[in-house]
Backbone as XML, in Angstrom:
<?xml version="1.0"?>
<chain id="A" units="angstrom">
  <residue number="1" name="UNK">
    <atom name="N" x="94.392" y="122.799" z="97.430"/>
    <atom name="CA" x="93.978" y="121.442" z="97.111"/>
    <atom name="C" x="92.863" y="121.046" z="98.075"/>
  </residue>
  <residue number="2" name="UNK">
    <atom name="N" x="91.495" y="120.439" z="97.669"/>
    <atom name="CA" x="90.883" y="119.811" z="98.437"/>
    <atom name="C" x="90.733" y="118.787" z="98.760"/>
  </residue>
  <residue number="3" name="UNK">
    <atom name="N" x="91.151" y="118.046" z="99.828"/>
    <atom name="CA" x="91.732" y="117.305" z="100.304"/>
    <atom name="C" x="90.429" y="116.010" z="100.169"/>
  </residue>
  <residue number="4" name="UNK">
    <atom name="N" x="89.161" y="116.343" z="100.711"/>
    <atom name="CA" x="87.974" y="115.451" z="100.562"/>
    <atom name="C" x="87.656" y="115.587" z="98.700"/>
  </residue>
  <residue number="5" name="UNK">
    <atom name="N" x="87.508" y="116.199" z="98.058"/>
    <atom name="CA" x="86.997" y="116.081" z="96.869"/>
    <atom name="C" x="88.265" y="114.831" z="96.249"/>
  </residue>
  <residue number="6" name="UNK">
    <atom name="N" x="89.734" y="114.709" z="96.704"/>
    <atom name="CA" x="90.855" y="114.327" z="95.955"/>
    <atom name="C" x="90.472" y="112.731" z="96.775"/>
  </residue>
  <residue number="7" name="UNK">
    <atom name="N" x="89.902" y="112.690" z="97.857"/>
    <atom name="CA" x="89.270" y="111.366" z="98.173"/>
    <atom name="C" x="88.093" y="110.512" z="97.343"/>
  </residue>
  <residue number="8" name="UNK">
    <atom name="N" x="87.412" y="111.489" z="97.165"/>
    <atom name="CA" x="86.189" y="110.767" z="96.054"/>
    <atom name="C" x="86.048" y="111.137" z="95.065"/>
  </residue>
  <residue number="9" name="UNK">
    <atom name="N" x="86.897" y="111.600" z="94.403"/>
    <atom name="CA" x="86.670" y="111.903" z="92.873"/>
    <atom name="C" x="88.390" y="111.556" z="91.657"/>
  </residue>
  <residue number="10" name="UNK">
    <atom name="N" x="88.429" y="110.361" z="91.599"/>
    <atom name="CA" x="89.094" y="110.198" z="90.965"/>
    <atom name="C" x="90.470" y="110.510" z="89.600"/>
  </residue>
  <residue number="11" name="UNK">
    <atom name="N" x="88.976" y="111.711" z="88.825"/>
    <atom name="CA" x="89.901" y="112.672" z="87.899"/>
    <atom name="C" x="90.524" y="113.805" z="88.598"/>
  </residue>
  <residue number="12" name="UNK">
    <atom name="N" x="89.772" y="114.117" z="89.384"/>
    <atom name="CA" x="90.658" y="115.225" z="90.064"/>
    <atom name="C" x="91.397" y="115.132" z="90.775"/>
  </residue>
  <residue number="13" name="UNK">
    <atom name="N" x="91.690" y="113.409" z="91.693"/>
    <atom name="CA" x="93.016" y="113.147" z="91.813"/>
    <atom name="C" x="94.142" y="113.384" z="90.901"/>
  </residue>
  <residue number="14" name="UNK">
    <atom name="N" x="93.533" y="112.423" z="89.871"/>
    <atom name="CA" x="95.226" y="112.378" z="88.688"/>
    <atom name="C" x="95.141" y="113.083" z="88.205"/>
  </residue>
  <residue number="15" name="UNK">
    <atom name="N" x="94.372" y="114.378" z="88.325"/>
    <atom name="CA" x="94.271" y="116.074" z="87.520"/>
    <atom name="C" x="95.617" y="116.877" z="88.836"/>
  </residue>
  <residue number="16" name="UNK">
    <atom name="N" x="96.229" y="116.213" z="89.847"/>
    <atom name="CA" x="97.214" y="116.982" z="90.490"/>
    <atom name="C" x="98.192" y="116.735" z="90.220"/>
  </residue>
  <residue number="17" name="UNK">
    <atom name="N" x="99.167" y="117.508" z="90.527"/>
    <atom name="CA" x="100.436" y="117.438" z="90.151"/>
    <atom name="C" x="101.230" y="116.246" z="91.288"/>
  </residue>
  <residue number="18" name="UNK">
    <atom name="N" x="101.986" y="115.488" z="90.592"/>
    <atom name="CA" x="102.207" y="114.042" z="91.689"/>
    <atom name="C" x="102.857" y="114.435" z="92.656"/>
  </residue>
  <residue number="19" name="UNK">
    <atom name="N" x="103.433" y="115.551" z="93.219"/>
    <atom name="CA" x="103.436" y="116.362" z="94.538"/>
    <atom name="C" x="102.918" y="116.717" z="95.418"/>
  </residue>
  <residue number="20" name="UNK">
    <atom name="N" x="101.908" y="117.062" z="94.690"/>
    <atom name="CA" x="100.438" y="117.294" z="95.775"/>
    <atom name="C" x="99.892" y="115.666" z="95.879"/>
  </residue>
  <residue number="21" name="UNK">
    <atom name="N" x="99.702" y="114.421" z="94.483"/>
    <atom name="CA" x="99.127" y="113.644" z="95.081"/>
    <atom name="C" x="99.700" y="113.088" z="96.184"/>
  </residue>
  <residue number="22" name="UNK">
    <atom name="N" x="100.732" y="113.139" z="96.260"/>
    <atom name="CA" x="102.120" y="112.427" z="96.991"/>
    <atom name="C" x="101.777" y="112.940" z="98.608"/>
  </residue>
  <residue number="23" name="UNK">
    <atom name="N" x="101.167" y="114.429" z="98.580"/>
    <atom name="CA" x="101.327" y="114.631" z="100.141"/>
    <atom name="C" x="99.661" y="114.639" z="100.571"/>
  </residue>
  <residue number="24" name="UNK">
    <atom name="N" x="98.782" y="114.314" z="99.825"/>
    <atom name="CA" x="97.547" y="113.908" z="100.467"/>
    <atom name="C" x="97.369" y="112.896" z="101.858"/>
  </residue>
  <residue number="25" name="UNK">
    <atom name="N" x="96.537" y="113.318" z="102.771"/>
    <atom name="CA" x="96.419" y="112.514" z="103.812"/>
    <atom name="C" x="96.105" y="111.504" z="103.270"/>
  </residue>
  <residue number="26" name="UNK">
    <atom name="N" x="96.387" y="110.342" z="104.064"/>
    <atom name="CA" x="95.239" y="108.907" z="103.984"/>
    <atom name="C" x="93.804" y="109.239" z="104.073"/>
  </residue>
  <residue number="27" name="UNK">
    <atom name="N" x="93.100" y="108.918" z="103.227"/>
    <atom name="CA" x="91.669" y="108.673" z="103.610"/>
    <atom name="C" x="91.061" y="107.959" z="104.521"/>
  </residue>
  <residue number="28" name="UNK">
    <atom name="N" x="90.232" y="108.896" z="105.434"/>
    <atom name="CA" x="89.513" y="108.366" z="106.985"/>
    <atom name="C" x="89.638" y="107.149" z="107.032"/>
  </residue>
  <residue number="29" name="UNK">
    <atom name="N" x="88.571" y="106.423" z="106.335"/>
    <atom name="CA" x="88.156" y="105.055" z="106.368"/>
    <atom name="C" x="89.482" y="103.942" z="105.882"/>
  </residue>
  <residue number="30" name="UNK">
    <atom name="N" x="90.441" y="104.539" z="105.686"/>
    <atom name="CA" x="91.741" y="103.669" z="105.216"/>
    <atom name="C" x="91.932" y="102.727" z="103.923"/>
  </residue>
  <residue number="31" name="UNK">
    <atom name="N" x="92.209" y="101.992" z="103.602"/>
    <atom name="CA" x="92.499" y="101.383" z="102.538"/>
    <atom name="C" x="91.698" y="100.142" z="102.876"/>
  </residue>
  <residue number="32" name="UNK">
    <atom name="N" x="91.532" y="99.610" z="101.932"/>
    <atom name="CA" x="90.660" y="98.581" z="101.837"/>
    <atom name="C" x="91.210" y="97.728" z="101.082"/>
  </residue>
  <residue number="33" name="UNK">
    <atom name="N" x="91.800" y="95.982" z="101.592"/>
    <atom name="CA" x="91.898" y="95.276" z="100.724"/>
    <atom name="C" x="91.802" y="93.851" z="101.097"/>
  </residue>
  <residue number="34" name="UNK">
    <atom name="N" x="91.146" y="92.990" z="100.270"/>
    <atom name="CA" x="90.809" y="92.056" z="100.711"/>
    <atom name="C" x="91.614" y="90.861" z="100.396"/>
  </residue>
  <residue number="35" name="UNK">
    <atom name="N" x="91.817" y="90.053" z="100.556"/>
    <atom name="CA" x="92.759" y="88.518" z="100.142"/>
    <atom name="C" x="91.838" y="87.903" z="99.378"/>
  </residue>
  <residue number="36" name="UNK">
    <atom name="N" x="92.512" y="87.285" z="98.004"/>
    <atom name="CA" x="91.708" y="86.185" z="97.349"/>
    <atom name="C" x="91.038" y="85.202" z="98.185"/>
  </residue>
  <residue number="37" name="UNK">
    <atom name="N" x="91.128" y="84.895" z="98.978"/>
    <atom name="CA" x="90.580" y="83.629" z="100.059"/>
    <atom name="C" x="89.562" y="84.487" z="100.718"/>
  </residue>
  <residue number="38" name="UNK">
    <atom name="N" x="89.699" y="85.928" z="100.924"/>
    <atom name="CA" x="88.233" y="86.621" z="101.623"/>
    <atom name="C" x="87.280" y="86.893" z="100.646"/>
  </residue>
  <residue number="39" name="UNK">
    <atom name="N" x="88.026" y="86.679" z="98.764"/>
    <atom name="CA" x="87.125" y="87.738" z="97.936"/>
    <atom name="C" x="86.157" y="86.832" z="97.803"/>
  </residue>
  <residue number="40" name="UNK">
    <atom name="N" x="86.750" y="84.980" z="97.838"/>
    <atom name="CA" x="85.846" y="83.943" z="97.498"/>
    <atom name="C" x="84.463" y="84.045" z="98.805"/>
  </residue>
  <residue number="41" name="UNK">
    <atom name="N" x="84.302" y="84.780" z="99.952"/>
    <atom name="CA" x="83.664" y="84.388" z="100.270"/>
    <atom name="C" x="81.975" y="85.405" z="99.681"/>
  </residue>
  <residue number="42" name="UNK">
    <atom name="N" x="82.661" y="86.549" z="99.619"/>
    <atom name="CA" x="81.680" y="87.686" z="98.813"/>
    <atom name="C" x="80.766" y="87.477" z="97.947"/>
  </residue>
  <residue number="43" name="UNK">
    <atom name="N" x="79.507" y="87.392" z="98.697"/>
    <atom name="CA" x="78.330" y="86.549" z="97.824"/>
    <atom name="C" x="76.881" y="87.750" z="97.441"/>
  </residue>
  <residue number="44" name="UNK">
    <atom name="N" x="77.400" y="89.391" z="97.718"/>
    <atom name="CA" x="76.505" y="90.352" z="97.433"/>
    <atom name="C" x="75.088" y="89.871" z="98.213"/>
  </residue>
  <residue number="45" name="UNK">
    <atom name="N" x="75.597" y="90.343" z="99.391"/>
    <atom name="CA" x="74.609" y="90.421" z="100.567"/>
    <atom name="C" x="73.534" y="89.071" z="100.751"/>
  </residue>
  <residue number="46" name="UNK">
    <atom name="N" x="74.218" y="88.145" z="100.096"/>
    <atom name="CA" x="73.475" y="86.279" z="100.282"/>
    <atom name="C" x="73.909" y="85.901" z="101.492"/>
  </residue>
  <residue number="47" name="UNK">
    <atom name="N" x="73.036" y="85.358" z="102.012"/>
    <atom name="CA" x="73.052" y="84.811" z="103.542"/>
    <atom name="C" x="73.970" y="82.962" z="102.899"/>
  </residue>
  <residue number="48" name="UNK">
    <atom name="N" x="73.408" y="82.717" z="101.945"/>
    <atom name="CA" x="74.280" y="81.450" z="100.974"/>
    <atom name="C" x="74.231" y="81.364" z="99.718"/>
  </residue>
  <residue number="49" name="UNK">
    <atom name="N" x="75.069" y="80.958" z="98.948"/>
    <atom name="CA" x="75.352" y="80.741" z="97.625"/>
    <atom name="C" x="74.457" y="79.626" z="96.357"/>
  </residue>
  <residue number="50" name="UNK">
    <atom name="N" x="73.828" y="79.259" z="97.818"/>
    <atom name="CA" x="72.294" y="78.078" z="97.259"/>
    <atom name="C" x="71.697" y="78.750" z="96.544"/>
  </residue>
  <residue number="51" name="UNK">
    <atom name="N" x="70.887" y="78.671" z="95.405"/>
    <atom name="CA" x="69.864" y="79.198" z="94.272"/>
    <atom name="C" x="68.818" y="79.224" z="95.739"/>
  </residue>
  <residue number="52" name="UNK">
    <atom name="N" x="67.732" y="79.982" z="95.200"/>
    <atom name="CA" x="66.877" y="80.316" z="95.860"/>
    <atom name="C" x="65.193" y="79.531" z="95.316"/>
  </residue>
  <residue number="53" name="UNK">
    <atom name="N" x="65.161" y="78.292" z="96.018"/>
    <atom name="CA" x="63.577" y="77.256" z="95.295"/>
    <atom name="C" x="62.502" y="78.502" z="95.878"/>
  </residue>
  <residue number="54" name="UNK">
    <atom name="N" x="62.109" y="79.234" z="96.416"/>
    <atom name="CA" x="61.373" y="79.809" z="97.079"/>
    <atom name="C" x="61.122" y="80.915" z="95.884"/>
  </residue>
  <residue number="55" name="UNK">
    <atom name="N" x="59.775" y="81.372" z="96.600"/>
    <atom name="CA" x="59.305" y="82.274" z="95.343"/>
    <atom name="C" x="59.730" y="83.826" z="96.291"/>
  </residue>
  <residue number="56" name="UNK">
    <atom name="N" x="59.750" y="85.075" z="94.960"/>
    <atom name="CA" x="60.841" y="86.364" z="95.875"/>
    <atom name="C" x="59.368" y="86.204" z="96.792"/>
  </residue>
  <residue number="57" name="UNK">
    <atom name="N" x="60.331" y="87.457" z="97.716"/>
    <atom name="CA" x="61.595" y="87.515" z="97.959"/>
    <atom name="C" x="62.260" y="86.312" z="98.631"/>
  </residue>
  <residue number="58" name="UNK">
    <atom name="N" x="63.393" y="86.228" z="97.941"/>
    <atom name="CA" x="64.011" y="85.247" z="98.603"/>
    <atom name="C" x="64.147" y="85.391" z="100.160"/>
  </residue>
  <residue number="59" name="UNK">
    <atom name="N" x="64.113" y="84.244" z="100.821"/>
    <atom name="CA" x="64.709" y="84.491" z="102.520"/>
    <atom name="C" x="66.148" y="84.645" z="102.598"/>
  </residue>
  <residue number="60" name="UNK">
    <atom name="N" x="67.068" y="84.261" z="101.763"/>
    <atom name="CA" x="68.973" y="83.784" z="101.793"/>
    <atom name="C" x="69.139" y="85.325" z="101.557"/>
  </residue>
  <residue number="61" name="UNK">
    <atom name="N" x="68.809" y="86.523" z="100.775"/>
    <atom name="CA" x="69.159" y="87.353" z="100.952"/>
    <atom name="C" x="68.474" y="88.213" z="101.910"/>
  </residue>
  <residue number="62" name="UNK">
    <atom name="N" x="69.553" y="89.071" z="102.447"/>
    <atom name="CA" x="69.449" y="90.302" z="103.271"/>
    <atom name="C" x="69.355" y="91.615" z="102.437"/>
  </residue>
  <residue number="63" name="UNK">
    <atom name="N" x="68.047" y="92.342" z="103.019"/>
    <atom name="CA" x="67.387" y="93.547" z="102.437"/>
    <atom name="C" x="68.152" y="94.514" z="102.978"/>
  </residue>
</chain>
């Protein structure tokens, strides 16, 4: 079993037998999950949620 491919590739996770998925390490970077109260703040790299009067590039987003 490869242990990094069963990290980033999805079908070939649930292509294992739930034995093997069962004894896979955790993945490095760990689980990731956020709270409804953190998801509201997630504005896809906007410095604010203000429309942008300015002509592009906008200044509120980060490049």
């Amino acid at each position: 079993m490869d242990h990094v491919k069963a990290w980033k590739d999805p079908v070939y996770r649930a292509s294992l037998a739930p034995q093997d998925r069962n004894g896979l390490a955790p993945h490095p970077a760990g689980a990731i999950q956020l709270a409804d109260d953190e998801l509201t703040l997630v504005a896809g790299g906007a410095l604010t949620l203000e429309p942008c009067a300015s002509t592009w590039p906008c200044p509120t987003f980060i490049c």
